[in-house]
N, C-alpha and C positions, 0 to 999 in steps of 0.2 A: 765383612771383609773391607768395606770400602772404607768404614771408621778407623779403623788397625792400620789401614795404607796412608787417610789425610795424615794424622795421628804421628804417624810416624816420618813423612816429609814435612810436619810442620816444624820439629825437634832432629835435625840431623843427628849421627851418631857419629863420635869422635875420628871417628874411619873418615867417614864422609866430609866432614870439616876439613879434618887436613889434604883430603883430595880437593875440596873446593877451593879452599887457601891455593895448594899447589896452580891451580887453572890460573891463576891469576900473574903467578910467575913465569908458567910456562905454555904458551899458548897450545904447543901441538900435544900437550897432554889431553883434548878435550873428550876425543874418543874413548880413550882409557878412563878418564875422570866418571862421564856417564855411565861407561859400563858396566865400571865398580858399583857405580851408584844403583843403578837398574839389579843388579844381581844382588843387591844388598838388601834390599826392598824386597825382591822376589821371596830370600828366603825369611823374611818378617811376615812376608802376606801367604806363604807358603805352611809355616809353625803358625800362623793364624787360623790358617783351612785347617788345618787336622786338626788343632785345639777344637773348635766350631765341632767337627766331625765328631770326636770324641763326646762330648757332650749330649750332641744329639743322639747318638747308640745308646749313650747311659741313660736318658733320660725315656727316650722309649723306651729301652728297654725294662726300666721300673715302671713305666706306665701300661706296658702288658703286664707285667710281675701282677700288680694290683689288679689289674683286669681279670686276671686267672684267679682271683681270688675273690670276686664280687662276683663273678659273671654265675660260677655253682651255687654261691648263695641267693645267688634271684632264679636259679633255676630249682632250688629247693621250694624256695617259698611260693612259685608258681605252681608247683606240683604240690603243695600243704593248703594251701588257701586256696587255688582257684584260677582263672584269668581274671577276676576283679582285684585279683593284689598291685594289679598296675595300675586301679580305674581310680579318679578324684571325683572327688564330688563336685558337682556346680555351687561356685559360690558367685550368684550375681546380685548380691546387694551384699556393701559393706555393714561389719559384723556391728553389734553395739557397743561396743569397748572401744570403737573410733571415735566415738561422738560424747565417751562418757564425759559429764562435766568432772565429775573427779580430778580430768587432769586440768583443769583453767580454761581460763576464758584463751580459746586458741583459734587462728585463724588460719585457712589455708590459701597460699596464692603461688603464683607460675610467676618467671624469670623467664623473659624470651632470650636465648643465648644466641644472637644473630650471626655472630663471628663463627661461632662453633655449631651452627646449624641442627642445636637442641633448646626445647622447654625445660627446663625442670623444676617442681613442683617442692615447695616449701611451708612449713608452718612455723607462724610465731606469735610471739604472745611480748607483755609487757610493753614500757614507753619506749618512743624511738628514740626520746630525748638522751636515756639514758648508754652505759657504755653496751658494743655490741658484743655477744656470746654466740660463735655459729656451731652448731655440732656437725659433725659427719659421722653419717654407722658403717656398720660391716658389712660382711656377707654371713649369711641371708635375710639381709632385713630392711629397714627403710627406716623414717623418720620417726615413725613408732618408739624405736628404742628407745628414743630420749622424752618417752613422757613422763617421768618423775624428775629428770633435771628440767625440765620446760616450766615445767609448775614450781618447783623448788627456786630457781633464779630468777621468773620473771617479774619478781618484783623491786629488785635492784639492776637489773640486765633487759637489754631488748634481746630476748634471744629469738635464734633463727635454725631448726632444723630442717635439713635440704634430703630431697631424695636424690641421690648420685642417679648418673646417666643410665641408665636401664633398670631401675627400680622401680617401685611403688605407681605413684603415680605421674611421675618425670618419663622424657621420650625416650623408645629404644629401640634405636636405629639398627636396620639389620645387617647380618656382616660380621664376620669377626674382628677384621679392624678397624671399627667402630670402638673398640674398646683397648686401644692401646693407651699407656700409660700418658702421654707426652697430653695425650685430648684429655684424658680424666682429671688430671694438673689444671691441664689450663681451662677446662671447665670451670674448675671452682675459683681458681682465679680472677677471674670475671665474673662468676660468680659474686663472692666476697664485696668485689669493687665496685660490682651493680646496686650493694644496699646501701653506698653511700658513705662509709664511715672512713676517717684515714686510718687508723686502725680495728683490731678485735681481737677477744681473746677466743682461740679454736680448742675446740675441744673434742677428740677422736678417739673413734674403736675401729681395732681387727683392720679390713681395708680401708676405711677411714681415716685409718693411723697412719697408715703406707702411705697414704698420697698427701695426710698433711703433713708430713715430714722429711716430703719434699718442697710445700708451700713455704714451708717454715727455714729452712736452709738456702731457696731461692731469694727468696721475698721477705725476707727479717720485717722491713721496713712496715709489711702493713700489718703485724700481728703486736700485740704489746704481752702478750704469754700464751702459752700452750699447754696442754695436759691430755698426753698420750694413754690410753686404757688398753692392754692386752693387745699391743699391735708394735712390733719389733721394726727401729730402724732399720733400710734396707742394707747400711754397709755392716751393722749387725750380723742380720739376716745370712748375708751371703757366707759370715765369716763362719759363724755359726753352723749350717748345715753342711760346709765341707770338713768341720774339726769334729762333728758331733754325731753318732750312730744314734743317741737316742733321739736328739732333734731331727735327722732323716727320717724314721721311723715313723715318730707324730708327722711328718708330713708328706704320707703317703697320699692323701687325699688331692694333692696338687698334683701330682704325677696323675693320678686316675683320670684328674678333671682336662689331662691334655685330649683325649678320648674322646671322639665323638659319639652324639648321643646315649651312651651308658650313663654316665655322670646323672642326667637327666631323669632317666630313668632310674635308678637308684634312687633318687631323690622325692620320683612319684609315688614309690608303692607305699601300698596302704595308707593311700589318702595323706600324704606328706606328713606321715607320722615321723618322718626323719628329724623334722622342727619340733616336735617334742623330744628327742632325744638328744637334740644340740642344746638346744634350749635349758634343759633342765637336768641333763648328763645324768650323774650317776648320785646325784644329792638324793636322799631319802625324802628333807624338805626342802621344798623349793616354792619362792613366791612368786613367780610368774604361773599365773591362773589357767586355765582351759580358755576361759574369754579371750584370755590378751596372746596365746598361741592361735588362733582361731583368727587372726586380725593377720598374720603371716600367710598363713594356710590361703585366707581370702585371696591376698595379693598374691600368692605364688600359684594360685591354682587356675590363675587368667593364664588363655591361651598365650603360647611363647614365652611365658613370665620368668621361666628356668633359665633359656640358654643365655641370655645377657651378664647376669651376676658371674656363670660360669667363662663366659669369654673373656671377663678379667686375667683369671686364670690360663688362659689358652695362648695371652698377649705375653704372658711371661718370658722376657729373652734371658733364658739359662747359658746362654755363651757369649753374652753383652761383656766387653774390653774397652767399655764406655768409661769415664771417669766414676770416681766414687762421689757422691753428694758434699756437698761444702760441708765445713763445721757451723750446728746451729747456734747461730746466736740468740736466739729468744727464748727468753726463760722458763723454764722446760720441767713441769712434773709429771713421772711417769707414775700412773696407778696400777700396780698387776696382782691378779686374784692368781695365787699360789696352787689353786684347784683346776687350772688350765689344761688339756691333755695334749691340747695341739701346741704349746708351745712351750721351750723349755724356760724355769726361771732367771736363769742365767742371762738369759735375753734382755731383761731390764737394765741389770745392771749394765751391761755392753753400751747400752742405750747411753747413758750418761757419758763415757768415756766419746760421744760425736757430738758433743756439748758444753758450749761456755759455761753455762748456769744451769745445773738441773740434778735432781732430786728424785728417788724410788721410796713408793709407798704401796707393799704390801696391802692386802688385802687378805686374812688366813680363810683357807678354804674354800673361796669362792671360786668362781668356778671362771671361764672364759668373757660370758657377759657382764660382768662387775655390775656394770651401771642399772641393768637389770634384776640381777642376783644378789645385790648388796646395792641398793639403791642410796640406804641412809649413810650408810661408811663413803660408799663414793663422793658424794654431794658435800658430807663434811668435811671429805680431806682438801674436796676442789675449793671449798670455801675457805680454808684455812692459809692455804696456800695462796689463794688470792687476797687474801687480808696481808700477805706476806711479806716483808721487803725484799725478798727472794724472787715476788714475781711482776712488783717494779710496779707497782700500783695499789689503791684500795679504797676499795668501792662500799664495801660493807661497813 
């Protein structure tokens, strides 16, 4: 309410103008002047509360909807399997697919974020000398995801994959608003500008996308190209799920995840077999191994490991009358695997139209994780595109 009220005393409305002009001609108008004023305001911050209000019924209200629709199936599968359909295994030593050489000589190190009162925990590989590559993953995952681009660039790139704030093995501060958007931003923010380079070129998945496309329309200045994977600009996003019943639909899972503790628990049973299913959806073949599932599972089966990723979700302002994100100016490839269920394709394209410079490349069949699911198509088109004059540089 209070954004909707600055908001709108910072821009008078033609009413008001001419009232305030008039105050200037006539002094004993002052009372009237205000009052107009004041009741004009009232019914702005007034059609603000109920807009607000609306939103919040609709949006609980789909987030029972889903509730009433998970809560039977975990009470089936508690009745078919057991009470150990809710129990995880202990995993207290990380798996072997962390440490495989396979993926390069890689090293792991911490960023103390002093301003923003988190660690967060990094790997990279290649010379510093060279230009920098940072990646950010999604949800559910951590720095992991980018080990065939880690290995793939870091012989032309210093690259740098980060665990975002309540991942892996980065801090995760308790609290749900710990994880509002404006800190996960300016995490990486400083982040970025902690390793030193006046520029980098970013490269993101899923919520990884979301927040660097915010970095990227803030802060042009410190990125020399971007390459967005399956993860929809936000003024996209919004436009998108109010025009679109099939993109609501695929995103029920946000409504659920408003939910306390269910979410969570959906997530546990049968041993987080859920990361197999995200992971490798409904592909017959799929190359993400049992090993390299088993390396999530590790991470996710630490005590508390769940609720942080989810309080992203939770931080969602569904009735935000905040501005919409600048237009980006850094040049901007988006990669989308056409085999996505949570989101629709449509999405990409949308993407371009909040963009100076920017370019949709397909992926047929893949699935949500591209960079994972289609490692070698990924990495070539990232490469291509950065040999590109298109992305304002070229390294290769």
């Amino acid at each position: 309410m209070a954004t909707a009220v600055e908001g709108y005393i910072a821009g008078p409305t033609p009413t008001q103008a001419v009232l305030l002009s008039s105050h200037t001609r006539q002094g004993d108008s002052v009372i009237l002047t205000l009052t107009v004023i004041c009741a004009d305001s009232l019914v702005h911050t007034e059609m603000g509360d109920v807009r607000k209000y609306l939103v919040f019924v609709f949006v609980w209200g789909m987030s029972l909807a889903t509730s009433l629709m998970v809560v039977p199936w975990l009470l089936w599968l508690r009745w078919k399997v057991g009470k150990e359909v809710f129990s995880v295994k202990p995993r207290p030593t990380p798996p072997p697919a962390l440490k495989d050489s396979k993926w390069g000589s890689l090293t792991h190190t911490y960023m103390d974020l002093k301003t923003q009162g988190v660690k967060l925990h990094y790997v990279e590989a290649g010379d510093h000398n060279n230009p920098l590559m940072v990646f950010l993953h999604g949800f559910p995952e951590c720095w992991f995801s980018w080990r065939h681009q880690l290995k793939y660039f870091s012989e032309n790139y210093w690259v740098v994959a980060v665990d975002l704030r309540g991942y892996g093995d980065s801090d995760k501060p308790s609290g749900t608003s710990q994880y509002k958007k404006d800190l996960l931003v300016a995490d990486l923010k400083h982040f970025i500008q902690g390793l030193g380079k006046e520029q980098c070129t970013l490269v993101a998945h899923d919520w990884g996308a979301a927040l660097a496309w915010h970095l990227v329309a803030l802060y042009p200045h410190m990125f020399s190209a971007h390459i967005s994977c399956n993860g929809p600009h936000p003024n996209s996003f919004e436009k998108r799920i109010k025009s679109s019943l099939s993109q609501l639909a695929k995103s029920w899972y946000i409504f659920l995840f408003q939910m306390p503790w269910l979410p969570e628990l959906l997530i546990r049973t049968q041993d987080l077999k859920a990361f197999e299913d995200m992971l490798r959806g409904n592909k017959k073949e799929c190359v993400i191994t049992d090993d390299e599932i088993e390396v999530y599972k590790y991470y996710f089966s630490q005590k508390g490991a769940l609720t942080p990723p989810i309080n992203y979700y939770r931080n969602i302002d569904f009735g935000s009358t905040g501005k919409p994100l600048p237009r980006v100016l850094v040049p901007t490839l988006i990669i989308w695997g056409t085999g996505d269920v949570a989101l629709d394709k449509e999405l990409a394209v949308m993407g371009v139209d909040e963009c100076e410079s920017a370019e949709v490349k397909y992926v047929e069949g893949a699935n949500h994780w591209v960079p994972q699911d289609e490692p070698s198509a990924f990495n070539t088109l990232a490469e291509q595109y950065l040999n590109s004059p298109l992305a304002g540089q070229k390294v290769l």
